[in-house]
N, C-alpha and C positions, 0 to 999 in steps of 0.2 A: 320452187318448193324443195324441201328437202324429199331426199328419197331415199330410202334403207330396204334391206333387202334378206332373207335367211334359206338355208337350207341345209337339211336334215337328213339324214340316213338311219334309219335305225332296225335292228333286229332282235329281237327277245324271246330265246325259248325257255317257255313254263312249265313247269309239271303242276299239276292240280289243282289250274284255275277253276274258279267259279263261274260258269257263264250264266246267263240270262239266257233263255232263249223264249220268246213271246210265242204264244197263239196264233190263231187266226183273230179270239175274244178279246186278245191286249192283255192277256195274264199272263207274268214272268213264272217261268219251268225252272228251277234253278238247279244246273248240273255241275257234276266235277268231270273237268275234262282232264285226262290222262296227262297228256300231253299236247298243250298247244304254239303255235307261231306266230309272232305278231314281227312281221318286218313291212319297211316302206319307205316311202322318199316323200317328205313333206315340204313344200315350198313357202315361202311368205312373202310380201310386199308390202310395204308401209309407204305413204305419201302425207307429208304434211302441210297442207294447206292451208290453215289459221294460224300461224305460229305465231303471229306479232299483232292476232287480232285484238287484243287487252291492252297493250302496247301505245296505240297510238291515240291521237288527241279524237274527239268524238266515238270513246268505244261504246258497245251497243244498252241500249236501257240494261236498266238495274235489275229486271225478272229474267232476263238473259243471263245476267250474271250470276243472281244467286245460284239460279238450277245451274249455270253449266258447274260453279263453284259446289254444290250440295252433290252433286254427280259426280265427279273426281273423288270427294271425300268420300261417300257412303260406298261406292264401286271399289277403294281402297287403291287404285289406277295408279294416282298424284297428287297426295295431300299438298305438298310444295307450291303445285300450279293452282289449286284450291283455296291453299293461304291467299296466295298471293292474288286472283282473281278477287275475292272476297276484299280482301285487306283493304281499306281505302273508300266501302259505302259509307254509309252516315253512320254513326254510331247510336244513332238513333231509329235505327232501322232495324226492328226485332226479328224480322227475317234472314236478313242477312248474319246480323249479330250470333242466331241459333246454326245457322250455317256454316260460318266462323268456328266458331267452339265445337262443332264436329269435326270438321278440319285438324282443327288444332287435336282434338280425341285421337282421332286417327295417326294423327302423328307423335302421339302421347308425350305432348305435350298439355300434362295434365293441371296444370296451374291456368296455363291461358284458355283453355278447354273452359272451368271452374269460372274465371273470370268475362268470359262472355257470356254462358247462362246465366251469372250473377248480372250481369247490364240486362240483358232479356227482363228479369224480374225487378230489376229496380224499376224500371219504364212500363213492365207489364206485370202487377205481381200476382195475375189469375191466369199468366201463358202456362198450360198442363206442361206440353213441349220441352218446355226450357228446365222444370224439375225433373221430367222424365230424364232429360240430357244429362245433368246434374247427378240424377240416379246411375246411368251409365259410364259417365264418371267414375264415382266413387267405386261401382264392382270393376271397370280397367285398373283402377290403384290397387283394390284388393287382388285380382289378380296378377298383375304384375307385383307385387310384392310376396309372392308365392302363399297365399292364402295366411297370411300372419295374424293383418292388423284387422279384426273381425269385427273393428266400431266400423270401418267402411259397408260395412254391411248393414249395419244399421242404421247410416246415413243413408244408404240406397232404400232398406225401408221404407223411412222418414219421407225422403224425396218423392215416393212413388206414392204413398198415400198422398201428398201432398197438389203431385198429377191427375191423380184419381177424381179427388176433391173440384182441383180446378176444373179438369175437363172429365166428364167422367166416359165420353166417348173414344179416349184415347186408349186403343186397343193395344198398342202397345207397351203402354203400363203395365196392362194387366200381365203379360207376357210376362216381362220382364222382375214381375212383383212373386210372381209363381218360381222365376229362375232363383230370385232372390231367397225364397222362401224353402226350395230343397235342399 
């Protein structure tokens, strides 16, 4: 296995941090401390064990895949090894396909991102999921375009009413439709 290794020194004197300092009840006191020290020696080890588990012939079922693929994207870790995990289930597999197009979001790569929630909905067109993706989408464009193109916001709208409609348990729309909306 590969093995990687870090370590760290560090020391920082603040003038007039904010500390927290808790109760005995768990309620943060919040004080300005004068002057404080924050020094120490941090170690690290890394050990990689699965490196070439996707790799080989017989890699493991398909729910294996998506979560470990959906986990890399959404933790923002390693969209690369996310694409690439994902890359290659059925294309016909609406799970995977929404896991894919997050991937691809997080890597903004926002056309392939667009084009996978579009297959989710051609194969499923009442997955809430895949508009809501769709909707988050289009607010990464508008924000990456430094808040210009202000139709992407009304796509995100559109899209999220749309998730609503299909799923109307999808608590994340609603989120997302409020973010949309201030």
């Amino acid at each position: 296995p590969d093995v990687t290794w870090d370590l760290s020194l560090y020391r920082a004197e603040i003038k007039d941090e904010l500390l927290c300092l808790y109760s005995a009840f768990g309620n943060c006191n919040v004080t300005n401390a004068d002057r404080t020290l924050h020094q120490g020696v941090e170690a690290g080890l890394g050990v990689t064990l699965f490196k070439h588990l996707f790799e080989r012939a017989g890699a493991p079922d398909r729910d294996l895949r998506i979560r470990l693929g959906i986990y890399l994207a959404e933790s923002h870790t390693n969209y690369q090894r996310a694409i690439q995990v994902l890359t290659g289930l059925p294309d016909t597999d609406v799970e995977a396909l929404n896991g894919l197009g997050i991937a691809h979001l997080d890597a903004k790569h926002y056309a392939d991102a667009q084009r996978a929630f579009s297959r989710v909905l051609a194969l499923d067109p009442t997955n809430g999921l895949a508009y809501q993706n769709l909707a988050s989408t289009a607010l990464s464009m508008y924000v990456a375009g430094n808040k210009k193109d202000t139709t992407k916001l009304d796509e995100a709208e559109a899209f999220l009413r749309k998730a609503i409609d299909a799923d109307p348990q999808l608590a994340g729309a609603y989120t997302a439709f409020g973010v949309t909306m201030s």
